[in-house]
C-alpha positions as CSV (number, residue, x, y, z in Angstrom):
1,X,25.5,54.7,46.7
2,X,25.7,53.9,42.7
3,X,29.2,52.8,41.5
4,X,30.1,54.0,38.0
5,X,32.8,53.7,35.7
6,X,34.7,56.4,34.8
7,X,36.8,57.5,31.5
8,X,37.5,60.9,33.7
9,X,37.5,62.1,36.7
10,X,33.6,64.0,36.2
11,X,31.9,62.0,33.1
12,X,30.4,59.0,34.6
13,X,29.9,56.2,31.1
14,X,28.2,53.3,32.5
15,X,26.9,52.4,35.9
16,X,28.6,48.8,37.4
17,X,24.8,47.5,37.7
18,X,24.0,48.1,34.0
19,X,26.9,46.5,33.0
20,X,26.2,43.0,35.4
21,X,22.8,43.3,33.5
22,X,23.9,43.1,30.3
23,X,26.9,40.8,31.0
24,X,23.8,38.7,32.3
25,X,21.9,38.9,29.3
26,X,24.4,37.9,26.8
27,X,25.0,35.3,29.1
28,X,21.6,34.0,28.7
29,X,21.5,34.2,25.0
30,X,24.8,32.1,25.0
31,X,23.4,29.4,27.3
32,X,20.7,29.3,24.6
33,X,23.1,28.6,21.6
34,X,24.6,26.2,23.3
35,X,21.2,24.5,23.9
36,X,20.4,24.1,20.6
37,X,23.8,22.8,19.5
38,X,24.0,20.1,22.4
39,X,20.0,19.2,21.0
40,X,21.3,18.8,17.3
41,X,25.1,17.5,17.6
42,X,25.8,16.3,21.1
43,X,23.0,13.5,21.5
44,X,25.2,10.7,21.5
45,X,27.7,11.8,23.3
46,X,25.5,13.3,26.1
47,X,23.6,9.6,26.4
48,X,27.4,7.9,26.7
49,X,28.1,9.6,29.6
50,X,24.3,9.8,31.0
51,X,24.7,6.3,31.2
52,X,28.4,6.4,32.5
53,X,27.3,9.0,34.9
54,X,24.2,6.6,36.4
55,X,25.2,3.8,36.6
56,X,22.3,2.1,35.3
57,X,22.0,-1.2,32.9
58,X,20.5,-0.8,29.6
59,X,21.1,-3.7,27.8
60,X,17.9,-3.5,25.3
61,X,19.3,-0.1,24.5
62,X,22.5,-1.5,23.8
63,X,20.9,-4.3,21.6
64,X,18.8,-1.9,19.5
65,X,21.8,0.2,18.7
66,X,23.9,-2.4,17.6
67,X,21.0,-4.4,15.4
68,X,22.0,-7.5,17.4
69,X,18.5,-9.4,18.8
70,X,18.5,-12.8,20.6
71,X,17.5,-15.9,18.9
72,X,13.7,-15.8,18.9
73,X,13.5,-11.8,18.7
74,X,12.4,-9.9,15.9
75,X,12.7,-5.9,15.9
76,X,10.2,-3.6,14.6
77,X,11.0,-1.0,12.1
78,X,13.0,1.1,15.0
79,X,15.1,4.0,13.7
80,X,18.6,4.9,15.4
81,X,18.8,6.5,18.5
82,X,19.6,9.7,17.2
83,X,16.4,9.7,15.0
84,X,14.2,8.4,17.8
85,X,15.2,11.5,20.1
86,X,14.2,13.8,16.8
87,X,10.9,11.9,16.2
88,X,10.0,11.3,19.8
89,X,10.8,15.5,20.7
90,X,8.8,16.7,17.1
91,X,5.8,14.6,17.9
92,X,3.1,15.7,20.5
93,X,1.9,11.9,21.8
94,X,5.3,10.3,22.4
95,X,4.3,9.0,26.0
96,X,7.3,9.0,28.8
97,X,8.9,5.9,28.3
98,X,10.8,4.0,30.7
99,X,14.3,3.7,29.9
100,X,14.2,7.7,28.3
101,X,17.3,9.6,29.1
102,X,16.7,13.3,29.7
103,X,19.1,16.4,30.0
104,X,17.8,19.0,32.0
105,X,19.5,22.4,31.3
106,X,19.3,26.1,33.3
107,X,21.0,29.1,34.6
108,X,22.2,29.4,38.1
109,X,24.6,32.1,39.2
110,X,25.6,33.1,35.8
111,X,26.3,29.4,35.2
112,X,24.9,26.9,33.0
113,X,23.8,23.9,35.0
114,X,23.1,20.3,33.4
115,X,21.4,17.7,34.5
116,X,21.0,13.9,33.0
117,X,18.1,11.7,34.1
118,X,16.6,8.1,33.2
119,X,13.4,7.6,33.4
120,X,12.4,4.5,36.2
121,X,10.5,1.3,35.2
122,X,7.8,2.6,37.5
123,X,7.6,5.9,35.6
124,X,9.5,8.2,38.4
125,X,11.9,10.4,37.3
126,X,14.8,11.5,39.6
127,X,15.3,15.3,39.3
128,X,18.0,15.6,41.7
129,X,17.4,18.2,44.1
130,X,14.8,18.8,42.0
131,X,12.8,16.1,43.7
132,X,11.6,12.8,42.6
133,X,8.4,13.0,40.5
134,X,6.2,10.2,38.6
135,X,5.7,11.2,34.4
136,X,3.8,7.8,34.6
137,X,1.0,8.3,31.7
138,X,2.3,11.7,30.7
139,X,3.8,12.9,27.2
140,X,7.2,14.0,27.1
141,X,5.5,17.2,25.9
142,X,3.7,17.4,29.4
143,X,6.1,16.7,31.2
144,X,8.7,19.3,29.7
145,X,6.4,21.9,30.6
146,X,6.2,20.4,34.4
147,X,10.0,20.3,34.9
148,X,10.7,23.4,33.0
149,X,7.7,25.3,35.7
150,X,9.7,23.6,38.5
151,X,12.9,25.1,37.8
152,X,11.7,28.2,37.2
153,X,10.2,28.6,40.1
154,X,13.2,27.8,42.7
155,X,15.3,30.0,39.4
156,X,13.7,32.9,38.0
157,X,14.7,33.6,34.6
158,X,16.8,30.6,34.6
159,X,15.4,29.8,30.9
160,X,15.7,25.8,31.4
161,X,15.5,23.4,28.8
162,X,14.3,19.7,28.9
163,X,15.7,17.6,25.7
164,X,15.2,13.3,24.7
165,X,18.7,12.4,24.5
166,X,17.4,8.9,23.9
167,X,14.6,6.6,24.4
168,X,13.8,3.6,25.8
169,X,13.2,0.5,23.9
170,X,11.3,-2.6,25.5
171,X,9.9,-6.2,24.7
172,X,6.7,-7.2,23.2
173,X,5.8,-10.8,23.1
174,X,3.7,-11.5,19.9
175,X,1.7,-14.8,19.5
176,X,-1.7,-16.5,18.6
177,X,-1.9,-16.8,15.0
178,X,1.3,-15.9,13.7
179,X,4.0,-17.7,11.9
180,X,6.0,-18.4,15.1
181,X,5.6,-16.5,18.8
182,X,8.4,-13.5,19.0
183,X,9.2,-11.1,21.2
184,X,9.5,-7.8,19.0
185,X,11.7,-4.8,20.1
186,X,9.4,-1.7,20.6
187,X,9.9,1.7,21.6
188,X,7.3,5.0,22.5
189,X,5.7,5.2,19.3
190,X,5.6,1.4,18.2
191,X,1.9,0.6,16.8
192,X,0.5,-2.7,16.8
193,X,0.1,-3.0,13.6
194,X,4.1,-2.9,13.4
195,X,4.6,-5.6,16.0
196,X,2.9,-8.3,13.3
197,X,3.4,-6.5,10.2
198,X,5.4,-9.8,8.3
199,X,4.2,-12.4,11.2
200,X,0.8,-13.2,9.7
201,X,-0.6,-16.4,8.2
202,X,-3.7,-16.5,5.8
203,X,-6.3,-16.9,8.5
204,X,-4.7,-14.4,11.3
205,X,-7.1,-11.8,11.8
206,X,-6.7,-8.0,11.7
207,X,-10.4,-7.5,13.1
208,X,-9.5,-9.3,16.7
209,X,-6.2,-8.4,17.7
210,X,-5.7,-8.5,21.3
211,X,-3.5,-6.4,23.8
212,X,-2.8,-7.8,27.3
213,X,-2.0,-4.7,29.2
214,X,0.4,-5.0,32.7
215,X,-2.2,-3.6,34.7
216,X,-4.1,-6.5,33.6
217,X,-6.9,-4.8,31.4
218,X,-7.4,-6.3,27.8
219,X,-8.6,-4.7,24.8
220,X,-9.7,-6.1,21.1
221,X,-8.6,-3.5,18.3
222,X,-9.5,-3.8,14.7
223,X,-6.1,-3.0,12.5
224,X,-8.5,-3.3,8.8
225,X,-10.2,-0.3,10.5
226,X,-7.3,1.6,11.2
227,X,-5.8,1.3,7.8
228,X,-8.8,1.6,6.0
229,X,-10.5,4.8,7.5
230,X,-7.4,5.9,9.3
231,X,-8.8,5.5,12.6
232,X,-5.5,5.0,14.6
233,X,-7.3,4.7,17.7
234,X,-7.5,0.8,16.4
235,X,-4.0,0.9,16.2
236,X,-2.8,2.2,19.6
237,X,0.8,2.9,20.9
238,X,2.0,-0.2,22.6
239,X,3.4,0.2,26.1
240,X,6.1,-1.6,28.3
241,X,4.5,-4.9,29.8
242,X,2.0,-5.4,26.4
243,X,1.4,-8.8,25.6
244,X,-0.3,-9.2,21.6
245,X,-2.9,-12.2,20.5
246,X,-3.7,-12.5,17.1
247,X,-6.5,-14.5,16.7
248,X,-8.0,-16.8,14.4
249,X,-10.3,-15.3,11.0
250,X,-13.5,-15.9,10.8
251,X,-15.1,-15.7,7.8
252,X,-13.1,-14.6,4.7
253,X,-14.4,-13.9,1.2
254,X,-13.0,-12.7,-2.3
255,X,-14.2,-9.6,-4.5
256,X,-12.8,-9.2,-7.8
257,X,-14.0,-7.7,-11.1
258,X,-15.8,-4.4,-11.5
259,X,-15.6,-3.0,-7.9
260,X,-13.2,-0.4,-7.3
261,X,-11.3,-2.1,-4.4
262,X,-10.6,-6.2,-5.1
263,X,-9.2,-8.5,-2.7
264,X,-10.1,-10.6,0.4
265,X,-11.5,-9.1,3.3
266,X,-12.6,-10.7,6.8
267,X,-16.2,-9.9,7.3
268,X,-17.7,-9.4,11.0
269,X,-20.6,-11.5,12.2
270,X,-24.2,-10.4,10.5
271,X,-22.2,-8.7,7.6
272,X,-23.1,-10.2,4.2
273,X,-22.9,-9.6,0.1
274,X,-24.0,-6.0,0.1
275,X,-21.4,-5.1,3.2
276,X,-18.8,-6.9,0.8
277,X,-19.3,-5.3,-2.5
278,X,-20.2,-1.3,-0.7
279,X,-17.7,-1.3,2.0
280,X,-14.8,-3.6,1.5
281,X,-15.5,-3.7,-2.0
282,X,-15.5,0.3,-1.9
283,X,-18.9,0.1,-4.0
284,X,-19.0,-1.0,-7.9
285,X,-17.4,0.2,-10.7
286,X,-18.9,2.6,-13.6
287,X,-19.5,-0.6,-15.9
288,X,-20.2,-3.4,-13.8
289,X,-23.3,-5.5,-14.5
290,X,-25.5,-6.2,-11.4
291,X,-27.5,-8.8,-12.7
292,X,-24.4,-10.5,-13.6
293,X,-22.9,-11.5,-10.3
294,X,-21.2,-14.5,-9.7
295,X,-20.2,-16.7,-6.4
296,X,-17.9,-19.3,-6.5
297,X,-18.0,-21.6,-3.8
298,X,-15.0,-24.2,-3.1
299,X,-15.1,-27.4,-3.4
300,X,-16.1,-29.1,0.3
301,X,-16.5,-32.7,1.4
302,X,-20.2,-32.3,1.9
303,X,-19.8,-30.7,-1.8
304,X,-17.5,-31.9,-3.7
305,X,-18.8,-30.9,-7.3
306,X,-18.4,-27.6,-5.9
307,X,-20.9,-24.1,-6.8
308,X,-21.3,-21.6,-8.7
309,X,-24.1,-19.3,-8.4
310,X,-25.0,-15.9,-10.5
311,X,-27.3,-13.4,-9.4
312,X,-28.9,-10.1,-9.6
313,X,-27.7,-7.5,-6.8
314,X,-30.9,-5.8,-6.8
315,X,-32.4,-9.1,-5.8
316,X,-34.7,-8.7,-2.6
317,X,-32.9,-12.1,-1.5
318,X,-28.8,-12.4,-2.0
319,X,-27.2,-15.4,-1.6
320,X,-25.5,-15.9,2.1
321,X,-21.7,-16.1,2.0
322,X,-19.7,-18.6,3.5
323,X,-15.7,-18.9,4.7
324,X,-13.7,-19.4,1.0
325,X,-16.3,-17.8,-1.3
326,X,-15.7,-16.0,-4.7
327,X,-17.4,-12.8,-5.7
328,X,-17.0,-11.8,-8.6
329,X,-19.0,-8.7,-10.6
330,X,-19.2,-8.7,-14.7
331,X,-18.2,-5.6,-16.2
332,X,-20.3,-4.6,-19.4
333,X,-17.0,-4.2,-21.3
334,X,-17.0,-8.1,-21.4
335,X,-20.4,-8.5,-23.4
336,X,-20.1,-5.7,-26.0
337,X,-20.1,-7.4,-29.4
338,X,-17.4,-7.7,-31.4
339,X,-16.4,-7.6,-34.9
340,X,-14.0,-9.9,-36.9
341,X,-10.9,-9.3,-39.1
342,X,-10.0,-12.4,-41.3
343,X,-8.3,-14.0,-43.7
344,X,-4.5,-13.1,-44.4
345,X,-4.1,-12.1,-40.5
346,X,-2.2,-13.3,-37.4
347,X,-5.0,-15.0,-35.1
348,X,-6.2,-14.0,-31.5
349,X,-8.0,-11.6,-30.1
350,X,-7.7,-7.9,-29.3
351,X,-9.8,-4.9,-27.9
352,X,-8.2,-1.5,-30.0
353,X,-5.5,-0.2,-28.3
354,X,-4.6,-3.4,-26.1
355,X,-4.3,-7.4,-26.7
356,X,-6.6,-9.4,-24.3
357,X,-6.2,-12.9,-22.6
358,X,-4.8,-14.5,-25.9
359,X,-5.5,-16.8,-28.0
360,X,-3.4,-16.6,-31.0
361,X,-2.6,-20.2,-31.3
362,X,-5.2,-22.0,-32.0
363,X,-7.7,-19.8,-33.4
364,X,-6.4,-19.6,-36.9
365,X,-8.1,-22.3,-38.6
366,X,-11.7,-21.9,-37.2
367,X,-14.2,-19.7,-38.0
368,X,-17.5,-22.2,-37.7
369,X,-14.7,-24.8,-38.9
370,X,-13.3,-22.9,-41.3
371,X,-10.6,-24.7,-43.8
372,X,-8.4,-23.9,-46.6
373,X,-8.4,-25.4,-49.9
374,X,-5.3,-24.6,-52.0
375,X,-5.6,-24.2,-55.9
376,X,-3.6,-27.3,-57.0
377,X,-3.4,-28.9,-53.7
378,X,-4.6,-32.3,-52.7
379,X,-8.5,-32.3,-52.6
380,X,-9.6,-32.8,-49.1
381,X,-6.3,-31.0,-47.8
382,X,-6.8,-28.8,-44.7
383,X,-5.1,-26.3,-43.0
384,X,-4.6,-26.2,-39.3
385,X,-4.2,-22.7,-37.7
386,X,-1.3,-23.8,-36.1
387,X,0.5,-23.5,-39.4
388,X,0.5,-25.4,-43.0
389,X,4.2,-27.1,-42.5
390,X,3.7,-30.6,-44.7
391,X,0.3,-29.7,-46.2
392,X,0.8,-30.3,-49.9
393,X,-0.2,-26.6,-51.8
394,X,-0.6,-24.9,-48.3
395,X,1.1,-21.4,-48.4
396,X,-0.7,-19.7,-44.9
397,X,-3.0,-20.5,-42.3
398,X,-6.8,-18.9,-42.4
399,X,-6.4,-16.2,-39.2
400,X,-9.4,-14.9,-37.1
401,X,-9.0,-12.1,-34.6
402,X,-11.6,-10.4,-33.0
403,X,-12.1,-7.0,-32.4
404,X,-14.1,-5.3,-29.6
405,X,-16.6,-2.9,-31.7
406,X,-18.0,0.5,-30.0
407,X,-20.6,2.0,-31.9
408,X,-19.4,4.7,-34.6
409,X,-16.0,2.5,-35.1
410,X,-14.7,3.0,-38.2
411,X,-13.0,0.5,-40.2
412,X,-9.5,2.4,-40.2
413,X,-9.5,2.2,-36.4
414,X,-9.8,-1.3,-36.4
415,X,-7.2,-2.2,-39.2
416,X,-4.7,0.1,-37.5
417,X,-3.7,-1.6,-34.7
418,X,-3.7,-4.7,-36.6
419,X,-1.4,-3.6,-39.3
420,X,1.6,-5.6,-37.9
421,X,-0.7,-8.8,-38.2
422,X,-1.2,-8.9,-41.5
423,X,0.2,-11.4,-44.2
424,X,2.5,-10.1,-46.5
425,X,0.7,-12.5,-48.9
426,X,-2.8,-10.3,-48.2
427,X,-4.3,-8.5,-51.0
428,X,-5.1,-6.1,-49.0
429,X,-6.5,-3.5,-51.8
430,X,-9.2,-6.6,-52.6
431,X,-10.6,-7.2,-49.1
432,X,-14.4,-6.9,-48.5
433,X,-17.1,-6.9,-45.5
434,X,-19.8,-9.5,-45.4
435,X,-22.3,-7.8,-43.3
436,X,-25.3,-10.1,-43.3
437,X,-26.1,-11.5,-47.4
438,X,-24.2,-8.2,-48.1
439,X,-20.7,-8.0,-49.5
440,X,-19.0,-4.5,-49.1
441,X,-15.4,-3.9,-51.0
442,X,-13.2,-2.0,-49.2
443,X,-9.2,-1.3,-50.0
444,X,-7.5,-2.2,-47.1
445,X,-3.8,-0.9,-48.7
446,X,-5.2,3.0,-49.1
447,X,-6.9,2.9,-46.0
448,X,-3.7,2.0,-44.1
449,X,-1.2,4.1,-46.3
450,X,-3.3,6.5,-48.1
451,X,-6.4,7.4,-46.1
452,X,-9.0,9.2,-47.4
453,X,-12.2,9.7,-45.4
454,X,-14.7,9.0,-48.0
455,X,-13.2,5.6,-48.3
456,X,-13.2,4.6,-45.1
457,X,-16.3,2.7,-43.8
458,X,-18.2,3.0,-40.1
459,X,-18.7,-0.4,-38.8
460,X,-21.6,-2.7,-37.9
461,X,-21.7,-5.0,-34.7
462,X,-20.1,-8.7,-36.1
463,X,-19.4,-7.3,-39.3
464,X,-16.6,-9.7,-41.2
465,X,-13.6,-7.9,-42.5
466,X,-12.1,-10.7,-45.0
467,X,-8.5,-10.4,-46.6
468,X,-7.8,-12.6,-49.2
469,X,-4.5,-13.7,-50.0
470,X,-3.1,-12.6,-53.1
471,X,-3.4,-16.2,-55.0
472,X,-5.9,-18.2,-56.0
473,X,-7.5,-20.2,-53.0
474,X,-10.8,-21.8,-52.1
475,X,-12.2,-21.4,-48.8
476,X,-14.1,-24.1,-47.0
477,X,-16.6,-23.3,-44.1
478,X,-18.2,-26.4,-42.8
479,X,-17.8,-30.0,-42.6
């Protein structure tokens, strides 16, 4: 017979069973809330009393919270424990690691039901009642889905819930050649390359790393690999019981100049020059000069003197590399020709829009031994270009920068940037450009602060732009 609730004595509202339903339900959807609040706030506190609650030792745990290592540990970058659970539950590889605490949560009787669980050395897990299982070579993600399938099936529409309320951290011992053999602090989603990230020496090798597994299986991974073409399968999750080698480099050679990636790379057996400069070198740059290669080779005690070698790329024979060479490619920039600004001008030289490697002491008196002979002064009196202080007559040193020149430059684009440089002592409206037996006037002073364009003048490759000074003065070229 159905029980009903009345409001009267013949208007049945509700029926007892409908409401238990929907007592149920809400039920349900509050066990739910509280799910996702205990997932988000309660982490913490849940582990505290997981571990209370157990029983069981976790002393690495302890030591990874805290930031306290033993002498001769090191500790990878490892976030907090609260992060790790976050990470370790939003990424799909996190493996089952021993030492991860688990809360299992479900309905039973209108009741919410929690269980906490660690997970064994061995890999077992203790569900309780549950059973024990093995999550040995599982991901936590796996292994939800198998717990949350076995409570469902002794509680239908119990709407369980399997959350990382921490994880388990664990040793590595590092060694080989490194700075000094550690043991690093690791947990689930450790990579090797963290484990000797800041332990290397110049000749530890990323191509031969080595991983001693417990099971007693060892593997060679090549870290340059993984970081270069983001093959992470060379830089695997390291695992409770993992023992790392680094070994020694082999060969090791430099690459510099117009390639688009410069440094020093460890090339594998039966690679050579063109491996260097179209793989590790990343191929060469838009103005590099091929025939204008050059290996350096370091000074040895069978060859003292040391080498240097230059060669053509497209050579059919390339020179073989040995451990310590040089490469280095020409760019085309560095053989344009140049023009030169003189006279009443701060030495050194300069490419437009940028100073390069400088010389602006010391390049002020010559140009083909270029001296200064006062009016007045002391015949035979010179002028240094590291200034005229004692030189009876002297007023300024003869300066001689040198320009980069592009073809179509015009002679306001070089003066420009030089504007700064020049002597207030320059007669700038007077200067003039000896191009060949040709001498050219040109007015500096209107160029520079009243252009016109049919005054200004497109250049010649090693054209001489001269600036007198404004007195009387002899120059000197020769001995």
């Amino acid at each position: 017979m159905k029980q009903f609730l009345f409001i009267s004595k013949d208007r049945p509202i509700i029926s007892i069973n409908r409401l238990r339903a929907y007592r149920a339900n809400n039920l349900v959807h509050v066990f739910t809330i509280l799910v996702l609040l205990c997932s988000i706030i309660g982490s913490q506190s849940i582990m505290a009393q997981a571990l209370g609650t157990s029983g069981l030792t976790s002393s690495i745990q302890a030591s990874a919270a805290s930031g306290s290592i033993q002498a001769g540990e090191t500790k990878a970058s490892i976030p907090d424990l609260t992060t790790r659970a976050q990470i370790a539950m939003a990424t799909a590889e996190y493996p089952v690691t021993p030492g991860d605490v688990y809360s299992l949560s479900y309905m039973r009787i209108s009741q919410i039901e929690t269980l906490r669980f660690v997970v064994e050395g061995d890999g077992t897990v203790n569900l309780g009642f549950f059973g024990k299982v093995s999550a040995s070579g599982m991901t936590f993600r796996a292994f939800k889905a198998f717990v949350e399938s076995k409570v469902v099936a002794a509680y239908p529409q119990s709407s369980p819930s399997l959350l990382i309320v921490s994880t388990g951290v664990f040793p590595i011992k590092v060694q080989g050649q490194v700075q000094a053999t550690s043991i690093v602090t690791a947990w689930g989603l450790t990579r090797l390359s963290e484990v000797v990230a800041g332990n290397l020496l110049a000749y530890s090798s990323l191509r031969d790393v080595q991983v001693s597994s417990s099971n007693g299986k060892v593997a060679a991974y090549d870290l340059f690999k993984a970081e270069r073409e983001g093959d992470l399968r060379e830089d695997p999750l390291l695992r409770p019981g993992d023992e790392v080698e680094v070994r020694k480099a082999g060969l090791r050679v430099s690459v510099s100049g117009e390639v688009r990636r410069s440094g020093t790379y460890q090339l594998l057996p039966g690679e050579g020059l063109k491996e260097l400069i179209s793989y590790y070198g990343d191929g060469l740059g838009v103005s590099a000069k091929s025939d204008m290669v050059v290996l350096t080779r370091r000074a040895t005690e069978e060859k003292p003197e040391s080498e240097s070698i230059v060669f053509d790329l497209g050579s059919k024979e390339l020179p073989s590399l040995q451990d310590g060479d040089s490469i280095r490619v020409a760019s085309r920039e560095e053989y344009l020709p140049i023009v030169y600004i003189e006279g009443a001008i701060k030495a050194g030289n300069v490419v437009i829009g940028e100073v390069v490697e400088g010389t602006e002491a010391g390049l002020a008196s010559k140009a083909g031994g270029t001296s200064i002979l006062q009016s007045g002064g002391v015949q035979g009196s010179s002028v240094t270009g590291q200034g005229t202080e004692g030189v009876v007559g002297a007023k300024e040193a003869y300066g001689l920068v040198r320009v980069v020149y592009r073809e179509g430059q015009l002679l306001s684009q070089v003066v420009r940037p030089l504007k700064e440089r020049f002597s207030e002592q320059g007669d700038l409206a007077h200067s003039y450009i000896v191009r060949g037996t040709e001498r050219i006037g040109v007015d500096i002073e209107r160029i520079l602060y009243s252009y016109e364009a049919k005054e200004d003048v497109v250049l010649r490759a090693s054209d001489r732009v001269v600036v007198p000074y404004g007195y009387a003065s002899v120059y000197v070229k020769g001995e």
